[in-house]
C-alpha positions in Angstrom: 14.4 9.2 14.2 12.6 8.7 17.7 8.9 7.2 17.3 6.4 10.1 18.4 3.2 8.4 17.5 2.2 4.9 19.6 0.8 2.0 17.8 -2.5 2.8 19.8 -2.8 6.7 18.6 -1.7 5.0 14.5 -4.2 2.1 14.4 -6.7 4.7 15.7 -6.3 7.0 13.0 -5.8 4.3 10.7 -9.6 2.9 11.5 -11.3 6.8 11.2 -9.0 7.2 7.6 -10.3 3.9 6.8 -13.7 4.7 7.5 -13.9 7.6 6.2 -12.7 5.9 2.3 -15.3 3.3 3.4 -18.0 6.3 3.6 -16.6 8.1 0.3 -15.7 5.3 -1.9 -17.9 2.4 -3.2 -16.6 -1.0 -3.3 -16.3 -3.3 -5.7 -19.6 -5.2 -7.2 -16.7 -8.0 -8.4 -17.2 -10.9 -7.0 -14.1 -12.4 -8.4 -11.6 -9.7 -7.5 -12.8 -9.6 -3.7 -12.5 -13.6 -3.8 -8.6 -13.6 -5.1 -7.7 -10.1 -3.1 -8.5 -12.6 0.1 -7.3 -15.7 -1.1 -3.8 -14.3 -2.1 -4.4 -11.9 1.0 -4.4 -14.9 3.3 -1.9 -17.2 1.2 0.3 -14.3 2.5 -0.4 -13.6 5.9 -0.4 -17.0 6.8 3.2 -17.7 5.0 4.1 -14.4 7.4 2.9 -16.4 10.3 -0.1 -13.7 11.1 -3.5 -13.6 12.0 -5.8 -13.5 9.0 -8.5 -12.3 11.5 -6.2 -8.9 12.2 -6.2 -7.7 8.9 -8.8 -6.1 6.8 -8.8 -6.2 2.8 -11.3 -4.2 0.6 -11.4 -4.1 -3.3 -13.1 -0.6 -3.7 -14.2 0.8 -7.3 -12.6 2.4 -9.9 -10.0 2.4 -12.3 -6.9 3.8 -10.4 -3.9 1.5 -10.6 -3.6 2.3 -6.8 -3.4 0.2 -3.8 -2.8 1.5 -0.7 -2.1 0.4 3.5 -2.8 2.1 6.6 -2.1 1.5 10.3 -4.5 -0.6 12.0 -3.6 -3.5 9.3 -6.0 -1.6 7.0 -5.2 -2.6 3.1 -7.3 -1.2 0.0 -6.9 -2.1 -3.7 -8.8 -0.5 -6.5 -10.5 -2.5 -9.3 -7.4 -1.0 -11.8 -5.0 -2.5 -10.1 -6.9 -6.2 -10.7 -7.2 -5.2 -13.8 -3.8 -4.8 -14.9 -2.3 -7.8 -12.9 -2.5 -11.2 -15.1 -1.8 -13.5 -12.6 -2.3 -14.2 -8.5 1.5 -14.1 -8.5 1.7 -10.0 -10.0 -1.5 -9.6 -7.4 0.8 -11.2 -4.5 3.6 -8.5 -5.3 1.4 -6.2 -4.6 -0.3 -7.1 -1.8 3.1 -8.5 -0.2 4.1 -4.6 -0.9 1.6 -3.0 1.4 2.1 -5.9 4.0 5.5 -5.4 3.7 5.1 -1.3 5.1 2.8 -2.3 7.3 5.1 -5.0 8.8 8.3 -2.0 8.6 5.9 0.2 10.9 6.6 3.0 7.8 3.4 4.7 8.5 4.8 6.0 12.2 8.3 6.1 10.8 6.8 9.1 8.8 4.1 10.3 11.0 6.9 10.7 13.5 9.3 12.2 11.1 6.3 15.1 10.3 5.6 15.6 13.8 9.4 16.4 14.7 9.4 18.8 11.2 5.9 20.5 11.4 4.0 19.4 14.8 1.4 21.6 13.2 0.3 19.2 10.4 -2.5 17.5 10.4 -1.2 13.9 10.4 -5.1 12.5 9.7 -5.1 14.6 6.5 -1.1 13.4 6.2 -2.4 9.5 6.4 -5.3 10.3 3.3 -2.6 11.9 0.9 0.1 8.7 2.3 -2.4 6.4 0.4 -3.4 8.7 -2.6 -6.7 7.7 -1.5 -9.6 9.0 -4.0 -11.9 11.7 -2.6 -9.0 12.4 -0.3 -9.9 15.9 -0.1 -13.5 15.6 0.7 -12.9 12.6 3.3 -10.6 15.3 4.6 -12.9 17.8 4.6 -15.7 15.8 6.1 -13.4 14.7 9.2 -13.2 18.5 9.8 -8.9 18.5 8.8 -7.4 20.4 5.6 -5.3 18.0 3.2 -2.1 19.4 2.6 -0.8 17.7 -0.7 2.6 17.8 -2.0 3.7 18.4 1.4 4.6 14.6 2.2 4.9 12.0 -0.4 3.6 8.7 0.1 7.1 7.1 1.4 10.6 7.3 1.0 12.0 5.6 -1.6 14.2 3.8 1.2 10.5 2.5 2.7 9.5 1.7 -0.7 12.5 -0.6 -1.4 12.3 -2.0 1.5 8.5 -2.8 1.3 9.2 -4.2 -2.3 11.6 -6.9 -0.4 9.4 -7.8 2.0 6.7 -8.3 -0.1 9.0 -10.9 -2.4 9.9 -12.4 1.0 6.5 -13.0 1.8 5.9 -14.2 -1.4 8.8 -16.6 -1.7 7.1 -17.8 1.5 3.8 -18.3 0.4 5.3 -20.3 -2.8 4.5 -17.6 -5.0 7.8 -17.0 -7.8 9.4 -13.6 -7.3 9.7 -13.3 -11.2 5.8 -12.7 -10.9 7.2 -9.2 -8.9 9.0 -8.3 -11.7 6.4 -8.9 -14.8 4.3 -6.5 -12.5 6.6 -3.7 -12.9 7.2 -4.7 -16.5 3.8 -4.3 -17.0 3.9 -0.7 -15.1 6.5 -0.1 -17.2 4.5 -1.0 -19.8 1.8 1.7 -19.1 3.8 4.5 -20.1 3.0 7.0 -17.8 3.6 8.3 -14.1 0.6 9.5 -13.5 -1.2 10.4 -9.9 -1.7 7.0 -9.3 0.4 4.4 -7.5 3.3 4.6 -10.0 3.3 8.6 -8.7 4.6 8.8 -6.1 7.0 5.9 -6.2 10.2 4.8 -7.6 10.7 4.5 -11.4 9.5 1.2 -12.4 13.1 0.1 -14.0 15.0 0.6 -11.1 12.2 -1.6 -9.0 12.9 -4.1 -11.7 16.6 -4.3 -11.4 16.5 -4.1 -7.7 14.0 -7.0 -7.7 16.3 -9.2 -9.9 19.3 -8.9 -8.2 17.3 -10.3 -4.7 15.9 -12.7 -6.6 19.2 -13.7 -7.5 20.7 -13.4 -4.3 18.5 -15.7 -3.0 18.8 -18.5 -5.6 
């Protein structure tokens, strides 16, 4: 599949989605989970030999066990997410995750993909419903686009694979165990549910699990 969208056109629409969840959603009043979201953040990027000063990290509100990325080196986690991870390691799995699609270039692998399908969908309101991003439909309706859910999910389970191995790349880099990647999932296991939150829209926890092990293995 041919890229239609250039990194120029992505990051832009990456920084109006982004600051239009800025506008919408509140961030985090915890002190604490902004401080380890940029420590691990930065353990990370630096292990990947990038810029810190590229990226941009935000911890917003609310109990969603959701983090999300967008073009532009944009990455959000919500205050659920922090509150189901037990250590910096389970935090660096998922951060390394949404570094990882960012690094893949998945947001124009599927923005491209849509275009070539449907050249009539909005891809802005496309990028919202890519990150299950709360208020999605009334950031939507503010930038003047319609959100058209269940058209698109987030990414392939192909991207998401791949994305999971990056991330334990990264954090096999920064030092951080891989087993931490797995008590993660064990702990979204755990939860029970698939609900419309980041365990939606992406592959069954068990499968992430064995997947997980096996590079972990591999790589021992």
């Amino acid at each position: 599949m041919p890229i239609l969208v250039s990194e120029a056109e992505a990051a832009r629409m990456g920084e109006e989605a982004w600051a239009a969840i800025r506008q919408r959603s509140p961030l985090s009043s915890n002190t604490e989970y902004s401080e380890v979201t940029r420590r691990v953040a930065g353990r990370l990027l630096r292990a990947g030999g990038h810029d810190t000063g590229d990226w941009e990290f935000a911890v917003f509100a609310g109990d969603q066990v959701n983090a999300f990325a967008l073009p532009g080196r944009k990455i959000g986690v919500y205050e659920g997410m922090l509150d189901l991870v037990t250590s910096e390691g389970q935090l660096a799995a998922v951060i390394g995750h949404e570094i990882g699609h960012i690094e893949a270039d998945h947001s124009r692998e599927r923005m491209s993909a849509q275009m070539a399908g449907n050249a009539a969908l909005r891809v802005l309101s496309w990028l919202l419903d890519l990150g299950e991003v709360e208020f999605a439909d009334e950031i939507a309706a503010a930038l003047g686009v319609g959100v058209e859910f269940g058209v698109l999910r987030p990414y392939g389970r192909g991207q998401e694979e791949e994305a999971d191995l990056l991330g334990l790349h990264l954090m096999r880099s920064a030092d951080y165990q891989g087993e931490e990647a797995v008590a993660l999932w064990q702990r979204m296991a755990a939860r029970g549910q698939r609900g419309p939150d980041f365990l939606s829209t992406h592959p069954a926890p068990q499968s992430r699990i064995e997947a997980l092990q096996e590079a972990i293995s591999v790589a021992s």
